[in-house]
N, C-alpha and C positions, 0 to 999 in steps of 0.2 A: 504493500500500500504506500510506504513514503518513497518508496521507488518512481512511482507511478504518480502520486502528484509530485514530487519534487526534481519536474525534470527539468534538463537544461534550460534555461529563459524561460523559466516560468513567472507568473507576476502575483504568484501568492506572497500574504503576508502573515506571517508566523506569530501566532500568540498566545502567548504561557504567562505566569504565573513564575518571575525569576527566568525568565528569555536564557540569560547571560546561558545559566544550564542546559535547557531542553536545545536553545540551539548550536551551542560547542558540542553535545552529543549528537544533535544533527548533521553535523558539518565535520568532526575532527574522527566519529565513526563511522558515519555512514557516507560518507563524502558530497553530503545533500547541502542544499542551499534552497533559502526563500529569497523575494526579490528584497524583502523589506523585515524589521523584528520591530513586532512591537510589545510590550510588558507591564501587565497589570500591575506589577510591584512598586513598580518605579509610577505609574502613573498614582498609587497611593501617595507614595510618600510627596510628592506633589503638591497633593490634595491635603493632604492630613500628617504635618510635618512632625506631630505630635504623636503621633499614633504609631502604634505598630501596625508593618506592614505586611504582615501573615496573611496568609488567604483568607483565615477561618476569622479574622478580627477584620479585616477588610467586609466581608460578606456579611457581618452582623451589623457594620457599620451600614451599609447599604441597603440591608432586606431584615432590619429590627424586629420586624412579625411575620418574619417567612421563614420558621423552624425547619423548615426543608432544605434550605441553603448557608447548609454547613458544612465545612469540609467534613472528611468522614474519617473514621478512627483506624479503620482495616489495615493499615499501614503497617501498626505495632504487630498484629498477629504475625506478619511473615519476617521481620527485622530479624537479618542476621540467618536468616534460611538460603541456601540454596538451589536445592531440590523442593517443590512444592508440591500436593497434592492434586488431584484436579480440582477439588473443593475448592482449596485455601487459592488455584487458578482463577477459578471464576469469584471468587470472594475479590481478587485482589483487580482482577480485570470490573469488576463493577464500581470500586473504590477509583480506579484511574476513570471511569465514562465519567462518575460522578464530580471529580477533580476537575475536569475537562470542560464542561458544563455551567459548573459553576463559575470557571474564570470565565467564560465569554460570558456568563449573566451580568459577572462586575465589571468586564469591560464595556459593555452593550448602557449601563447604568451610567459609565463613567466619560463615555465616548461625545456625547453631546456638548457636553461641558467644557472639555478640554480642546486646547487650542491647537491648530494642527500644524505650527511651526515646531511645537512640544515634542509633539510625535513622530516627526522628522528628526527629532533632536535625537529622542529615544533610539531608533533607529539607525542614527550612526556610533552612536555610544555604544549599543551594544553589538556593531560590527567591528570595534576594534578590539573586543576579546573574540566574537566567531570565529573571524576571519583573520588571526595575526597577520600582521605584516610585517613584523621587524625582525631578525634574524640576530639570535645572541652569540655574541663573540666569546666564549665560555674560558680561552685563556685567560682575558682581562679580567675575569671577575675573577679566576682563579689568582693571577698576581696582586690583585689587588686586597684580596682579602688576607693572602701570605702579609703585605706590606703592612695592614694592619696589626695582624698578630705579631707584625716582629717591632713596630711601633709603639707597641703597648710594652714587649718585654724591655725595649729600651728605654722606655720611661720608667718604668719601677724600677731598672736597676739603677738608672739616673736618680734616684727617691729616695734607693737606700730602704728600701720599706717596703715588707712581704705583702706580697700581690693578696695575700688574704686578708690580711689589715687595712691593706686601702681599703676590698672590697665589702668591706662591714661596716656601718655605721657605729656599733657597738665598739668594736677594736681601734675603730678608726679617731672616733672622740677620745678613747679611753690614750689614746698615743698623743692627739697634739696636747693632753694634760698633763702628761706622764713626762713629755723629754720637749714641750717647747712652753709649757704653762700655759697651752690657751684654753679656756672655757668653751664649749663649743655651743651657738647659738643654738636657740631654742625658738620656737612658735605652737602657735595652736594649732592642734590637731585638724584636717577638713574633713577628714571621717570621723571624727568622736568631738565636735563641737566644747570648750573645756576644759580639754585635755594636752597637755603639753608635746612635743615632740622635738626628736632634733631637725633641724633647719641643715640637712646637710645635702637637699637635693641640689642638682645644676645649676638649675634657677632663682633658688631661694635668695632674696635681698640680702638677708643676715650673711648668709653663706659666700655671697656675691662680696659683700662690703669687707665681711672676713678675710677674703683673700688680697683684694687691694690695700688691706692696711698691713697686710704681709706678705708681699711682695719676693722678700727674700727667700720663701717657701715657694715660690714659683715649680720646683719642680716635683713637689710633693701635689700641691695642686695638680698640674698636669695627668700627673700618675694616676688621682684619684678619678677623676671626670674620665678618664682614657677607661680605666680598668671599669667603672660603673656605666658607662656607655656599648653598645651589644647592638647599635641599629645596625649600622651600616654594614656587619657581620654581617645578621641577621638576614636582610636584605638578598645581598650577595649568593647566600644559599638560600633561599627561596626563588632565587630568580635562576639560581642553576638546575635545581628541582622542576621550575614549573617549564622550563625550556628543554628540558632533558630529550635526547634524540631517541626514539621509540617506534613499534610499528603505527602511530597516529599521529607522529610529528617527526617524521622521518628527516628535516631541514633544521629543526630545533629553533623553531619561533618561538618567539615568547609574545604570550596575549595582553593587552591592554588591558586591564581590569578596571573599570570605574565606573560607581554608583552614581546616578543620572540623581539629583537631587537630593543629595547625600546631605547637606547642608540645611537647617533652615533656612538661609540665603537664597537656596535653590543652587549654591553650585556643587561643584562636582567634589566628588572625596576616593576615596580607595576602599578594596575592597579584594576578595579573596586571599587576606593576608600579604596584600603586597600594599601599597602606595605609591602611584607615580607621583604624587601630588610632593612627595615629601623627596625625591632625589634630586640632592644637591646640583645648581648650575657647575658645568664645568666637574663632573665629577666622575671616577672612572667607569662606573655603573651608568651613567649614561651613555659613555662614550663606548659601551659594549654593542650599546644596539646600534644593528647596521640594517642600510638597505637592503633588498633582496640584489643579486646580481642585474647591471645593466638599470639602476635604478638612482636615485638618491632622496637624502630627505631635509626639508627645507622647513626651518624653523622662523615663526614669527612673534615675538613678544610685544604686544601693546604697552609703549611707552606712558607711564604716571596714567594709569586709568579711574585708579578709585580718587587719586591726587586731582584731577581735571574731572571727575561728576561731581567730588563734591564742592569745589568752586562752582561749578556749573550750575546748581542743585541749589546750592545757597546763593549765589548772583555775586561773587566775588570777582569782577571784573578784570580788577587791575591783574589777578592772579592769571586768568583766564587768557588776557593778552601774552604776558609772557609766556603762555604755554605756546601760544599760537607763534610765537616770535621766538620759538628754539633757547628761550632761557634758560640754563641751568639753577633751578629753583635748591638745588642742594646746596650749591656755592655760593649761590646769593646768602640763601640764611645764614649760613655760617659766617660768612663774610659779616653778617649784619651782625652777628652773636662775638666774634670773638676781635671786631674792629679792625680789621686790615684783610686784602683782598686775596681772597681761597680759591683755588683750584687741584680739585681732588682729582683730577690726572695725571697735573704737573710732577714728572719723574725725574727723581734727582740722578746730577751731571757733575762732573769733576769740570776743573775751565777748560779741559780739553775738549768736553764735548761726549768727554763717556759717561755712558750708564752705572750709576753707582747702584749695591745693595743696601740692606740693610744697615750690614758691617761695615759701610765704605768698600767694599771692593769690588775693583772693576769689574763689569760681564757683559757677555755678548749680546746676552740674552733682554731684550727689552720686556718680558715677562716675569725676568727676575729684577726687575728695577725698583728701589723703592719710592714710594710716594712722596711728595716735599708734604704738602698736605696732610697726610694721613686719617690723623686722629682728627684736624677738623673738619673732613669730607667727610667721616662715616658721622660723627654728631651731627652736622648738617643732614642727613639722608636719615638717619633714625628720628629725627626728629620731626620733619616733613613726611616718611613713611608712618610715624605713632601719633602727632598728635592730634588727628583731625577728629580724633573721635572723644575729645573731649577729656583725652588722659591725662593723670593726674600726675604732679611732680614723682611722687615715691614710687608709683609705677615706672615709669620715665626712667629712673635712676635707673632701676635693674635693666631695663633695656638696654642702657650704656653700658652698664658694667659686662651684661651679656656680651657685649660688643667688643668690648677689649677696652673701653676709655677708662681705664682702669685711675684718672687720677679724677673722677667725676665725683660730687660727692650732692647732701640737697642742697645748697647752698644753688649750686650750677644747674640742677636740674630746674630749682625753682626760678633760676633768670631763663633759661632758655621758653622754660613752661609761658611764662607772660611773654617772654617776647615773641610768638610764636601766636599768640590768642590777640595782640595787638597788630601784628600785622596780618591777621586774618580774620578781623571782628564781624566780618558776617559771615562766618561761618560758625563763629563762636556767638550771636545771634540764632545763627538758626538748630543752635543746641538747645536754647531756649524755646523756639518753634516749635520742637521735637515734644517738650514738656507740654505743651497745649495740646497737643494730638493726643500724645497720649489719652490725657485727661479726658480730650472728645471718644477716642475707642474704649473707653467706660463706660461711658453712657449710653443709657439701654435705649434712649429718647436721641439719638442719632444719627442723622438724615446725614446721608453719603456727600461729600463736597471732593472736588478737584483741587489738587494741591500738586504744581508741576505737572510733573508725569504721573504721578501716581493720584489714587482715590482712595481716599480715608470714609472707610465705611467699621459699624462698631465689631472690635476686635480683629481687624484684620485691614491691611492696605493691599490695595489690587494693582499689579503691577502693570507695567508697559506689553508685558508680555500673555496679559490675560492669566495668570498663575496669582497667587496671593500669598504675601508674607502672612503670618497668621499667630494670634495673640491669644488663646483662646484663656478663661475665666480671668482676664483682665479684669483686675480690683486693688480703688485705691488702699491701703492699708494706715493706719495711724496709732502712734501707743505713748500719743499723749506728749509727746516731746518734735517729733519730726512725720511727715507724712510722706509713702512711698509709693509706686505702685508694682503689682507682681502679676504674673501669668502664669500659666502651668505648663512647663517646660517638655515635660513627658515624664519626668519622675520624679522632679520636685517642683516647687513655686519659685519661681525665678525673678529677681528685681529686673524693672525695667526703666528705666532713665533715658534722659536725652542726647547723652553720647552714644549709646548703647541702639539706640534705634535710630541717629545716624548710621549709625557704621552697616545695620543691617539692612535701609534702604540703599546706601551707597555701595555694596556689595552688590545687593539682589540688581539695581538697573546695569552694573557694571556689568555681571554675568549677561544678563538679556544681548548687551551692545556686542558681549565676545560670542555669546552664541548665537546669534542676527547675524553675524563676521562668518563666523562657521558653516552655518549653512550656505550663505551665501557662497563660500567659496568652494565647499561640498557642489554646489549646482555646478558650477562654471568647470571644474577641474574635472569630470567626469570625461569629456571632450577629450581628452589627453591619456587616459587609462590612468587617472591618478587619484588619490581620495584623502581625506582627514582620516588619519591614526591613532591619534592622539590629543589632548588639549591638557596643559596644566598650566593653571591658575589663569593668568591672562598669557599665555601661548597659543599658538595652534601648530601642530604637529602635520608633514602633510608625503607623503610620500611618492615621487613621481618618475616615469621613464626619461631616462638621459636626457633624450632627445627633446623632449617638451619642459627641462627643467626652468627656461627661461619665462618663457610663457606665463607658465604657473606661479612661478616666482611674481609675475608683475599683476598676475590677477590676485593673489594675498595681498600684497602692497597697495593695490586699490581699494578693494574690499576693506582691511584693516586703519585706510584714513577717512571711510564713508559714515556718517553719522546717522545714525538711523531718524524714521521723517521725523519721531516724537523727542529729541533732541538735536535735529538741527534747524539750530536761531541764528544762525549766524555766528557766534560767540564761544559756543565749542569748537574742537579741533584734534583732532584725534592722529596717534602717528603710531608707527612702528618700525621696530628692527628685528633684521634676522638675515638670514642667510642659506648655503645649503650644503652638503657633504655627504661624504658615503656613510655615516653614522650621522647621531643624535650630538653632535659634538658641543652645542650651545651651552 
């Protein structure tokens, strides 16, 4: 039977219940293809960001007094059988008609509503786990993961301090008391509200401030963060596992994995245990993945996007022209923060004209050059990337210290924090905007208004895209001292503020604009035998034949400065960079 409909150039459209599954079984066993996938999972979490996205919680959500339409239990009876009965056969083949049935009920419920740029969306998302396209270079992750392990043994031995000591928080406190007298900070529990804990995560401020007021421990630090760190391992061998060369992946592609509305934002996240979302630019796990032969893959990152909607969004003008005028808004700031004129690419020269390091010495290598700038390009750029959403000084710090500015302290955080709210006061205006809305998606008495691109209707804003950010038992709170409000996040009650729902409408339009981009480029590039692969964060991923790589390259470039019609006034301006190669090399 899938023989027979799933034949060559057929124009069905595939639809399960978690696609990403029924159709890599589709396609990587049976060697079948649909023209299109679409998946009622994803169109849940869409809909109901809140909510779990199970079939049997979906179908109650949809058919509340239709006791018929419930997944069905039969599953558990043959789990972990091999051999079945003919009974426990037709028990189990009634349980799959039943499964069957039921999703096209909740997609047939769900279909009217949803918008069909969505489902196009869905559709290429989940063609780039089907159908891999990227072929994995398996030495590189191999050397690469060697370099880490042998990185980590030379930091501990540089540390002086058993890899088991660093790797305990218990041994590891009880030592900087024991042979350097320091006290190891302390915080409150986030799982046991109350309760004390050591503060001796990556992140933690305490832990952060700790290390920059002891510096001369530098390599004890290092040792500890190295040996308590396990991603990029991690990683590495999951991505050599899921590309592994077998009788169903006989080339060793490795699939895409990402959850089409993973995000309340609506954007995108990882999933089957991997993350593209989370590998590093420029790093050798990217640079594993390669073209197929006679191919290449051309990458395009949109330049300052959530930096330019939310100027845009809040009617920050002046900001808005420099975008359009190629300013560097990193250098600027800094320049404005630390009173003399910054450029965080200027690469320091001896007076001959050579590339200096770090250490002053000379190299060839203008990759190993170091910055004259440094430390005030990246506070400029942290600064411009964190504070549009209303963040606060003491958050702020840890992001610098995260950063390396390791001589930052509040004193700094709190000049940069104003100066920063002063030369962006209507955005730091429309923080306060953010608090009125709220206030109106409260009220049960409501009446829907337009506000920009978006419609503030109660508990929920509707987006450009016909999708909805969503707020659901929004209520103000009060306990007599200060008044809040909260939502119910899916497993707790969540504060909700006016930085807090900037950041999540400048997100959710952002994503709309890169995936308005994607599709778009998705139509155009098909003409070429070429297609989107991939997309992270504001990327787009695209893979194409030699021969048309030019082409394509200049319909991205188009596509990626086009403003879609409900943001362009004239006044935005949207750009990108990128490039192309036999890998993932960006």
């Amino acid at each position: 039977i899938l023989h027979s409909t799933f034949t060559p150039g057929n124009t069905h459209t595939m639809i399960a219940h978690n696609t990403m599954f029924d159709g890599a079984v589709l396609s990587w066993y049976y060697g079948l293809r649909a023209e299109r996938y679409w998946d009622t999972q994803g169109m849940s979490r869409a809909i109901w960001a809140q909510c779990s996205a199970s079939l049997d919680q979906l179908a109650a959500r949809l058919f509340p007094d239709d006791k018929t339409k419930r997944k069905g239990k039969e599953l558990h009876s043959v789990d972990g059988l091999k051999d079945l009965t003919d009974e426990q056969n037709k028990i189990l083949g009634g349980y799959c008609v039943q499964d069957a049935d039921l999703t096209f009920d909740c997609f047939a419920q769900m279909y009217p509503y949803f918008p069909n740029d969505e489902l196009e969306i869905i559709d290429i998302t989940l063609q780039m786990f089907i159908h891999p396209a990227f072929v994995l270079h398996r030495q590189t992750i191999i050397d690469y993961m060697e370099s880490l392990h042998a990185r980590r043994a030379e930091l501990v031995k540089a540390a002086g301090v058993p890899k088991e000591t660093l790797s305990s928080n218990k041994q590891f406190s009880e030592y900087l008391k024991r042979v350097h007298n320091i006290d190891t900070p302390m915080k409150e529990s986030d799982s046991n509200p109350g309760e004390m804990t050591m503060a001796l995560a990556k992140d933690d401020l305490a832990f952060l401030s700790l290390q920059a007021k002891h510096p001369e421990l530098k390599r004890i630090w290092e040792a500890r963060t190295t040996v308590m760190s396990n991603s990029e391992i991690t990683r590495g061998k999951r991505l050599l596992d899921h590309a592994k060369v077998s009788h169903i992946n006989p080339n060793g592609l490795i699939a895409g994995p990402l959850s089409y509305c993973g995000a309340h934002t609506k954007r995108f996240s990882g999933t089957n245990k991997v993350n593209f979302q989370n590998f590093k630019r420029g790093s050798p796990i990217r640079h594993a993945m390669y073209a197929p032969t006679g191919h290449k893959v051309l990458v395009r990152d949109l330049s300052n996007i959530e930096g330019r909607m939310n100027a845009w969004f809040h009617e920050q003008k002046d900001k808005l022209v420099k975008y359009a005028n190629n300013v560097d808004i990193y250098n600027e700031l800094a320049t404005t923060i630390y009173g003399y004129p910054v450029d965080r690419k200027a690469l320091k020269k001896n007076d001959a004209g050579q590339y200096l390091d770090k250490k002053d010495n000379v190299t060839d290598n203008k990759d190993h050059a170091a910055k004259i700038f440094d430390v005030e390009g990246r506070v400029g750029k942290v600064a411009e990337l964190g504070l549009g959403y209303q963040m606060g000084a003491t958050t702020f710090l840890r992001q610098l210290l995260l950063e390396g500015v390791s001589t930052a302290d509040e004193a700094f955080a709190h000049k940069i924090v104003k100066t920063w709210r002063l030369l962006n006061s209507k955005i730091e205006k429309g923080w306060k905007r953010c608090e009125s809305v709220i206030f109106d998606m409260a009220r049960k008495d409501l009446e829907p208004y337009q506000w920009k691109c978006i419609t503030v209707e109660k508990e929920r804003l509707r987006l450009p895209s016909g999708l909805y950010l969503t707020y659901p038992g929004l209520v103000r709170k009060d306990n007599g001292h200060e008044q809040w409000f909260e939502y119910w996040e899916g497993d707790f009650m969540k504060t909700l503020y006016g930085g807090l729902l900037d950041e999540n409408i400048i997100q959710a339009i952002s994503r709309v604009v890169m995936t308005t981009m994607m599709l778009n480029i998705s139509r155009r590039i098909k003409q070429y035998g070429a297609r989107v692969v991939l997309t992270v964060h504001d990327e787009i991923v695209v893979i194409a034949p030699d021969e048309h790589v030019e082409n394509v390259d200049q319909i991205m470039a188009e596509e990626m400065s086009r403003c879609p019609d409900w943001c362009n006034d004239g006044e935005l301006t949207l750009t990108s960079e990128g490039g192309h190669a036999q890998n993932y090399s960006k």
